[in-house]
N, C-alpha and C positions, 0 to 999 in steps of 0.2 A: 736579604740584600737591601730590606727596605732600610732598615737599621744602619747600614754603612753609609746612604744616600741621608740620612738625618743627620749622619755623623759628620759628613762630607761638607753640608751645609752651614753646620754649626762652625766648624772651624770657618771657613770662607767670611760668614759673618763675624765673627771674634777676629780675625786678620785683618779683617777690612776693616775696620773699628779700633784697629790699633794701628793702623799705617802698614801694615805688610800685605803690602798689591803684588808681592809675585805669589806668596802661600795664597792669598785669596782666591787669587787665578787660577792655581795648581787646583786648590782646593775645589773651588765651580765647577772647572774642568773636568774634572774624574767624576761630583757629581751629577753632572749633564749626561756623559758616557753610560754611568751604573743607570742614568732616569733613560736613556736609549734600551740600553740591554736589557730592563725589567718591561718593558712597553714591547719589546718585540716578542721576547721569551711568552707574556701575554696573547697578543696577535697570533701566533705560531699557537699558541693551547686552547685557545680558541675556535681557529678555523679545524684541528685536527682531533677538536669533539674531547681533549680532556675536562674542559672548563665549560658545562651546560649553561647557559643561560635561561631561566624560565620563564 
């Protein structure tokens, strides 16, 4: 998932660097949501002991 939010980004900036502010926006958009859903998915394996911390 990380990989889609790099990919997310990349357009966003290349849009916005070419004058397309609604792709840019689309583009952010989706990847703030994917930076949402990887940070909780996180949070959630965490508290429920998949993800050890040492």
């Amino acid at each position: 998932m990380l990989k889609w939010i790099l990919i997310f980004l990349l357009i966003a900036a290349v849009a916005s660097l070419l004058g397309f502010r609604g792709v840019a926006g689309a583009s952010a958009t989706v990847a703030r949501i994917l930076i949402f859903i990887v940070l909780v998915v996180l949070i959630i394996a965490f508290f429920t002991g998949i993800i050890i911390v040492a």
